[in-house]
C-alpha positions in Angstrom: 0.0 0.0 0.0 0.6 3.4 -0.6 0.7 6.4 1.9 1.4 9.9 1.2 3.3 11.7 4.0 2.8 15.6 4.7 5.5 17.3 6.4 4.8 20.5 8.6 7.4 22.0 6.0 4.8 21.5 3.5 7.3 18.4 1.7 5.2 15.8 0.8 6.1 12.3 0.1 5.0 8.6 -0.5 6.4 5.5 0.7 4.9 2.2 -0.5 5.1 0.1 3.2 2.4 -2.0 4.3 1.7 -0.1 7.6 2.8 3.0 9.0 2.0 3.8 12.7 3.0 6.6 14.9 4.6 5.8 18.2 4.2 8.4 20.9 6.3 6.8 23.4 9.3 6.6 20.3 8.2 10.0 18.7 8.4 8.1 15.5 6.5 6.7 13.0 6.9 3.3 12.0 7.0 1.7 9.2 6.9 -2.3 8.1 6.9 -4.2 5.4 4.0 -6.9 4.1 6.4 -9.5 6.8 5.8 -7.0 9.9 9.6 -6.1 10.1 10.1 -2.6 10.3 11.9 -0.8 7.9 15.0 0.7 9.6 16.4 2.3 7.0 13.2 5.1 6.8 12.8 7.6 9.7 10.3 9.8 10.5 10.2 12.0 13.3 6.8 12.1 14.6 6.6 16.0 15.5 7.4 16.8 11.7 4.8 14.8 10.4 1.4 16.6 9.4 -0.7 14.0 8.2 -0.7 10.4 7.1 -2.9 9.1 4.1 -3.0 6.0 2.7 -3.6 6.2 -1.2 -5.3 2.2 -2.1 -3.0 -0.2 -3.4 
């Protein structure tokens, strides 16, 4: 699946992952693949982050 990310900066990008989920306690979002590992090599700082919107597959 898709999701488009909106920065506060007004960036906006998409990153095909098969769930993205925000962590409060990390301030981080994070992001797995269809096997449920997480993706370390992609990180996004919760605080930064505006919105989060899937797109469909």
């Amino acid at each position: 699946m898709e999701y488009k990310i909106i920065f506060e900066s007004g960036v906006t990008e998409t990153i095909e992952a098969e769930s993205i989920t925000p962590n409060d306690v990390l301030d981080k979002v994070e992001i797995k693949d269809k096997d449920g590992n997480e993706l370390e090599e992609v990180y996004l700082n919760f605080e930064h982050i505006s919105a989060i919107i899937p797109q469909g597959d």
